[in-house]
C-alpha positions as CSV (number, residue, x, y, z in Angstrom):
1,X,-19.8,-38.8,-28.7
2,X,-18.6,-41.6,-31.2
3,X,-16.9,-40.2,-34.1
4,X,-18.0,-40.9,-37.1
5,X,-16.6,-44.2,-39.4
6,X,-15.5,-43.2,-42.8
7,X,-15.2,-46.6,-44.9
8,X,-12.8,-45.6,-47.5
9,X,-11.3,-47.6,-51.0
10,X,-7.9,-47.1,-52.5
11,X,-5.9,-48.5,-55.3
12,X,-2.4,-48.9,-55.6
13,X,-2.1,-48.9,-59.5
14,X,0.5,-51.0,-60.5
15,X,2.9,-51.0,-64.0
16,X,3.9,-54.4,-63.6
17,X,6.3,-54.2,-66.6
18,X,8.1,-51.5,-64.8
19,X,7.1,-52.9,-61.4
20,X,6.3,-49.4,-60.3
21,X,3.6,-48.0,-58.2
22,X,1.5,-44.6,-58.8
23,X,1.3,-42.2,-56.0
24,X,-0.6,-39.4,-55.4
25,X,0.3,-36.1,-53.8
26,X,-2.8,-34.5,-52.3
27,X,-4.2,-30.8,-53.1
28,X,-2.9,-28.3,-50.3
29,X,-6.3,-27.0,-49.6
30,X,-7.7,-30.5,-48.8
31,X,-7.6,-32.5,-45.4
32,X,-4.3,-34.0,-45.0
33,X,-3.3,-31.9,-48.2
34,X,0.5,-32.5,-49.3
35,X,0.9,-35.6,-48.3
36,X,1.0,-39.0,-50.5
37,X,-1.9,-41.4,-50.7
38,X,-3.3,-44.5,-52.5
39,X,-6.1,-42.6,-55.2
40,X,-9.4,-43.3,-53.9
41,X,-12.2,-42.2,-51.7
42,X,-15.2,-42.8,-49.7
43,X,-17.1,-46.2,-50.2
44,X,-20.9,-45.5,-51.2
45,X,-24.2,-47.1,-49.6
46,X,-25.0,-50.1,-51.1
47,X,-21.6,-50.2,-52.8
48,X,-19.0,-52.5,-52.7
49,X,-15.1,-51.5,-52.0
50,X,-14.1,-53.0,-55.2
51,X,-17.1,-50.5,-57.0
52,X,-16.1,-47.6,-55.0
53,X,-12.1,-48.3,-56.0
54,X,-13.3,-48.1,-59.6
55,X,-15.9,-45.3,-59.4
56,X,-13.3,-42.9,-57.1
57,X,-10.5,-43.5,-60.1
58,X,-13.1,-42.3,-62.5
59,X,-14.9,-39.5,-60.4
60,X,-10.5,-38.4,-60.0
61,X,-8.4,-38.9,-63.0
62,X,-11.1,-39.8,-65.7
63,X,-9.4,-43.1,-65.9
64,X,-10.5,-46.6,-66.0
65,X,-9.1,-48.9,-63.5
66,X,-9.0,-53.1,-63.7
67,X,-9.3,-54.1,-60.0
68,X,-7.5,-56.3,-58.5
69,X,-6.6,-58.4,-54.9
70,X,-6.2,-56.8,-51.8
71,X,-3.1,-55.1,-50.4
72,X,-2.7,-56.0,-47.2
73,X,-5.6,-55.7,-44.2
74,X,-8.0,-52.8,-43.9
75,X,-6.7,-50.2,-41.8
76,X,-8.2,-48.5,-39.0
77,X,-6.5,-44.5,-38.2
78,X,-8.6,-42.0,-36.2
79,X,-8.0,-38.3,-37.1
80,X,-9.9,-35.1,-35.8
81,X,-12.7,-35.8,-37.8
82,X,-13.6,-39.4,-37.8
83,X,-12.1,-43.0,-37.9
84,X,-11.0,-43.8,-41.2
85,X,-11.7,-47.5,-42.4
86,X,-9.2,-47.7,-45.2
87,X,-9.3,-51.1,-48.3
88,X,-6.8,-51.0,-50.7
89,X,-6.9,-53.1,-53.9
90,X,-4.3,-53.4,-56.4
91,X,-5.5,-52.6,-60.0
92,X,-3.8,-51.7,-63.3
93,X,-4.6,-48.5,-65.5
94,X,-7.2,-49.0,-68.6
95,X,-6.7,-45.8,-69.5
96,X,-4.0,-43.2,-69.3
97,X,-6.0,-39.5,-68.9
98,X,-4.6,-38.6,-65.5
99,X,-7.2,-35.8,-65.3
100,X,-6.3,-34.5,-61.9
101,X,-8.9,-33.7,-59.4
102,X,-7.6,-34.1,-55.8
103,X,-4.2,-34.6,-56.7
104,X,-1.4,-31.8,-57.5
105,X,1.1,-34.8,-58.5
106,X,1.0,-38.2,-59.6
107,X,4.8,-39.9,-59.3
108,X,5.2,-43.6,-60.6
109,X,7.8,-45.0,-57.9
110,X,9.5,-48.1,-57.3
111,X,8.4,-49.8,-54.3
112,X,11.7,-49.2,-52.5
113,X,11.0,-45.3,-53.0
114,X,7.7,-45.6,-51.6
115,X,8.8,-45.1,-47.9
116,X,10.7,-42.0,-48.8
117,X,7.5,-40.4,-49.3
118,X,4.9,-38.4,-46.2
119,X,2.1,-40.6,-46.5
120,X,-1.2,-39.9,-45.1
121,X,-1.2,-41.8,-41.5
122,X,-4.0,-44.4,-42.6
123,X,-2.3,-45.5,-45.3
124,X,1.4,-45.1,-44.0
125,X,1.1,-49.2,-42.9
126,X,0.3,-50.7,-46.7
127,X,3.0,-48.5,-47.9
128,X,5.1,-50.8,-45.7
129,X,3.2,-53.9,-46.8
130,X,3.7,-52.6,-50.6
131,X,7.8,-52.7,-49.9
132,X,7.5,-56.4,-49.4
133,X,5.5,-57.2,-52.4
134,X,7.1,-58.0,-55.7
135,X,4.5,-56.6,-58.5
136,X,4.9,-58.9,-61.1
137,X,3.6,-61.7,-58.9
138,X,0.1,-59.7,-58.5
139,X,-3.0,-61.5,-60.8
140,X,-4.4,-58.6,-62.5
């Protein structure tokens, strides 16, 4: 039997005056719990990445979120439970409430300290793509 295609939007929320990146460390008692990931989630019907990006930062930390271009290509990882289609965007905080939902952490890092960080497997490939960008040259 196939297994089943999660399409899945992320944002790696930029402070370009600090040219730092947020991370998120997942809840224990989640799938892939403990390990660091790009905020974000599961890409509606009829719904864009982009609107997904925004809704998911809502829906997690009660924050608003200014979308913004792509990082990277959409990855493709297969886990136990399905193939996970992963889009991050970049995008810059509106807001600041950091109400965590799925998260037991949030760390802003430099994008050098990225890599010393367990990332979840589908999005361990941006966070290499990430290393080579310089934030303050992202349009937001």
């Amino acid at each position: 039997m196939a297994k089943k295609i999660i399409r899945v939007a992320g944002v790696a929320i930029i402070d370009q005056k600090e040219n730092k990146v947020l991370a998120g460390k997942r809840n224990a008692d989640r799938l892939v719990g403990g390990m660091w990931e790009f905020p974000g989630g599961k890409i509606e019907k009829d719904e864009t990445p982009q609107e997904a990006a925004k809704r998911e930062l809502e829906e997690e930390f009660h924050d608003e979120v200014k979308i913004g271009p792509q990082l990277g290509k959409t990855v493709s990882y297969e886990y136990d439970f399905g193939i996970v289609e992963l889009t991050v965007f970049f995008a810059k905080l509106l807001t600041h409430n950091f109400d965590l939902i799925a998260h037991s952490k949030v760390e802003w890092l430099s994008a050098d300290q990225v890599a010393n960080l367990k990332w979840v497997p589908a999005d361990a490939p941006l966070v290499k793509e990430l290393a080579k960008t310089s934030f303050k040259d992202i349009n937001l």
